[in-house]
N, C-alpha and C positions, 0 to 999 in steps of 0.2 A: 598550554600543553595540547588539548586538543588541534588546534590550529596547528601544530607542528606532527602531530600524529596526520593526520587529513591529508597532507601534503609530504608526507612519506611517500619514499621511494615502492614498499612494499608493500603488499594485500597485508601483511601480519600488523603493521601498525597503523592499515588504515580500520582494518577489525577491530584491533584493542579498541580502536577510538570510540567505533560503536557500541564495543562490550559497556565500556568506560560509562560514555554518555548513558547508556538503559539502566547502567546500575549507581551512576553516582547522584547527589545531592544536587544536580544541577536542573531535575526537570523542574518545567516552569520558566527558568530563567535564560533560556536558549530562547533567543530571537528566531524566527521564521528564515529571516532573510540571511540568517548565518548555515540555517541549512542547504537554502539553493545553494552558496558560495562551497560548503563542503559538499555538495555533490558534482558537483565541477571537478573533484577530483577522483571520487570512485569511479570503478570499473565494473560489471560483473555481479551478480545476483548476492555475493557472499561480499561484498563489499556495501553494495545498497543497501540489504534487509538487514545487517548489524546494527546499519543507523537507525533506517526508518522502520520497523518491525513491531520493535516494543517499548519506542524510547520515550511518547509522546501519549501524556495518558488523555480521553477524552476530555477531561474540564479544562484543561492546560489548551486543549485546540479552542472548546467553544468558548473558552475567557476571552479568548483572541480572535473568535472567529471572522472578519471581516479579512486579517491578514494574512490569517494561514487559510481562508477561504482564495484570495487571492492567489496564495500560493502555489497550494493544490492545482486549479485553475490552468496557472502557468506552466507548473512543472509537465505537467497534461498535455501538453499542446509545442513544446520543446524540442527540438530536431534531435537532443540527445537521446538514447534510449534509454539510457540510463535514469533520467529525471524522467521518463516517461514511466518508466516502473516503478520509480518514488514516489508520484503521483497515484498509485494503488496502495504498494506497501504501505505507505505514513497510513492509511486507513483500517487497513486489516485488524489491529488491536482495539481502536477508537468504535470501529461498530459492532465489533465483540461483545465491547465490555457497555456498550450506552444505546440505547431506542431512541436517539436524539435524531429527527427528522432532517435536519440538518446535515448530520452524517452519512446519513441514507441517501439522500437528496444527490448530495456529491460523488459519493460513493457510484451510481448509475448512471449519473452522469459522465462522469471520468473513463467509468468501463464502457459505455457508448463511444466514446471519442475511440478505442482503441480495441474494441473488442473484435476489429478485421484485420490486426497486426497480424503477421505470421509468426515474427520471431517468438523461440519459445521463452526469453528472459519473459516478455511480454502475456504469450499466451498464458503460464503459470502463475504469472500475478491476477492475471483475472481472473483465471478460476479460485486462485486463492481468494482473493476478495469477497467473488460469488456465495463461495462455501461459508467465509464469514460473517456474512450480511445473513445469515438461516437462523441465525438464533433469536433475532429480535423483528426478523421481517419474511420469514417461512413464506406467506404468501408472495409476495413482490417478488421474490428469488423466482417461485414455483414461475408465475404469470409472467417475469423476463426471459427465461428459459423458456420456455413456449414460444412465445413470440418473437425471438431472436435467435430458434434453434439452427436454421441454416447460413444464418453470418456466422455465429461463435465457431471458431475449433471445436472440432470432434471431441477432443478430450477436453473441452473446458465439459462443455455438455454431459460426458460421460463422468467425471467425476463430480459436477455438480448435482445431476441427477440422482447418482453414488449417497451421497451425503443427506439429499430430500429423503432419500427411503430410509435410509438404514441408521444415519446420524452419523457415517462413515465415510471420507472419503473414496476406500476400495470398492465397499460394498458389502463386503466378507465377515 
């Protein structure tokens, strides 16, 4: 079912698929490499984050980590941009919810590779990520941000910074 949702003509059933996948019984049992094969067919930020956003809880990455380290990896480095922004999203939930060094690791690394994109699918996944990585790693965030403040987007910076102070992305 999924597989034939993924490869739907439209945004609406390649959405359900991701609704699908974050709320069904299947986390855990999704292969890595069935993810790159369904981002092959998204499009567009509302298509990507459905899948990768909240679908993939950390134990489920670090049980697998050498694969879906791989993955990450790849999808990072991909002439799509699409998989290049899957390569942030899949993480935004995973270092939310876990201090696993690992996650961190990748996570900095990933937004290295990509934090001089211009596009904004791109530039918002980093600051999203950025903003996600402050709950477990407040310092590292503060000390990248310094030290990368004239590569980063303006507005990664600004609302990253947004979030150091306030715990808010606006500020407000």
């Amino acid at each position: 079912m999924l597989d034939s949702l993924y490869r739907g003509q439209s945004c609406d059933e390649k959405t359900i698929a991701g609704m699908f996948l974050e709320t069904s019984r299947f986390q855990g049992t999704i292969e890595p490499k069935k993810i790159k094969e369904w981002l092959s067919f998204l499009e567009g930020w509302v298509e990507v984050d459905t899948t990768c956003q909240s679908s993939f809880e950390p134990k489920e990455i670090l049980d697998n980590w050498p694969v879906w380290k791989a993955l990450l990896l790849e999808l990072n480095k991909d002439k799509n941009i699409n998989k290049r922004r899957a390569s942030l999203i899949l993480l935004v939930k995973p270092v939310r919810s876990s201090p696993d060094l690992r996650l961190k690791d990748i996570a900095f690394y990933n937004l290295d590779n990509l934090k001089e994109e211009k596009q904004v699918l791109i530039t918002k996944a980093v600051s999203w990520l950025l903003r996600s990585l402050i709950k477990y790693h407040y310092k590292e965030v503060a000390e990248y941000l310094k030290k990368n403040k004239d590569s980063l987007p303006k507005i990664v910076v600004r609302e990253t910074m947004n979030k150091l102070k306030s715990g808010r992305k606006s500020g407000k």
